[in-house]
C-alpha positions in Angstrom: 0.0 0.0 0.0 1.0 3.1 -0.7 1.9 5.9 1.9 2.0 9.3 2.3 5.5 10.5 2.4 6.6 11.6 5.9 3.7 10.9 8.3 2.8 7.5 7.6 -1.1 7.4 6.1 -2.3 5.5 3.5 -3.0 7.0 0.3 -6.5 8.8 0.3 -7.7 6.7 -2.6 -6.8 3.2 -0.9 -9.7 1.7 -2.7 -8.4 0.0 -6.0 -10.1 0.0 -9.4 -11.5 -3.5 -10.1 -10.4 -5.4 -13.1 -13.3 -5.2 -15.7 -12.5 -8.6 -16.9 -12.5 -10.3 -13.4 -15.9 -11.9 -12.0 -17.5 -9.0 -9.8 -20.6 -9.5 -7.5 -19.4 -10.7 -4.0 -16.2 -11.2 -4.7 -16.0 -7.6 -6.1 -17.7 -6.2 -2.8 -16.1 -8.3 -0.5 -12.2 -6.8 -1.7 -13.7 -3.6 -1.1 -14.7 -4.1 1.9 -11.5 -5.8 3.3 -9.9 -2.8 2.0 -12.4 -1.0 4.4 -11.8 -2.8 6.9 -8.0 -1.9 6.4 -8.2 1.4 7.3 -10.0 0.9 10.0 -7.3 -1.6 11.4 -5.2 1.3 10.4 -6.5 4.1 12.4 -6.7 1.7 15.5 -3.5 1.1 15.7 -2.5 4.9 15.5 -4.8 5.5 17.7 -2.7 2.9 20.1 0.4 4.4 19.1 -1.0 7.9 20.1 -1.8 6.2 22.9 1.4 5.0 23.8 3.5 8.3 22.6 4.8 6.5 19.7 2.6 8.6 17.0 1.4 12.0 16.7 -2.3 13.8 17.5 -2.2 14.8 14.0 -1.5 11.5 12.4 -4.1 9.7 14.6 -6.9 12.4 14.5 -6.1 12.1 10.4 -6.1 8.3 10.4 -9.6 8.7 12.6 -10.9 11.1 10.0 -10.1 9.2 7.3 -11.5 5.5 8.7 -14.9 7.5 9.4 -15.1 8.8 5.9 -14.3 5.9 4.4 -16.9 3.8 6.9 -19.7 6.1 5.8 -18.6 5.7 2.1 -19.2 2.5 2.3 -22.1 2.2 4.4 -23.9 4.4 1.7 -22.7 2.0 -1.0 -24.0 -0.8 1.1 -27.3 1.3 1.9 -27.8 1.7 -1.9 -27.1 -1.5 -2.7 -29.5 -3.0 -0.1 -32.3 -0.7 -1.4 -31.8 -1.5 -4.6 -32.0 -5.0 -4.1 -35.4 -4.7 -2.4 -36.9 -2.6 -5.3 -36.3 -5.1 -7.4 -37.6 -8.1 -5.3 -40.6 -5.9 -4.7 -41.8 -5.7 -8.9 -44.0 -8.2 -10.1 -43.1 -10.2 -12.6 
């Protein structure tokens, strides 16, 4: 993974393209959402570090911000998704 030079964040596009010839579906959703889960892994452990003097407020309040905008990203995604799915089971056929 990429980082940002100096300070020790992921990039703030961690979340890869997908690969229009590979199968999508779950599998597509399920990447995305390990990457998710990434970052939030991420900003746990600098909030430890913060915690034990070993990283900055900045780079933990940044790694913080970043795991809650990514989290709501893909919460919407999921949200959409989900609703989606119902409209369609609820047309008759």
């Amino acid at each position: 993974m990429n980082q940002i030079t100096g300070i020790g964040l992921p990039n703030l596009a961690p979340i890869t393209p997908q690969d229009p010839n590979a199968t999508g579906g779950a599998n597509g959703f399920s990447k995305v959402f390990e990457q998710v889960n990434d970052i939030l892994e991420r900003a746990d452990q600098m909030a430890a570090g913060y915690a034990q003097g070993k990283v900055g407020l900045t780079d933990a309040v940044l790694a913080a911000e970043h795991a809650d905008t990514t989290f709501g990203v893909a919460m919407a995604v999921r949200n959409r998704a989900l609703s989606a799915y119902q409209e369609i089971m609820s047309m008759s056929v």
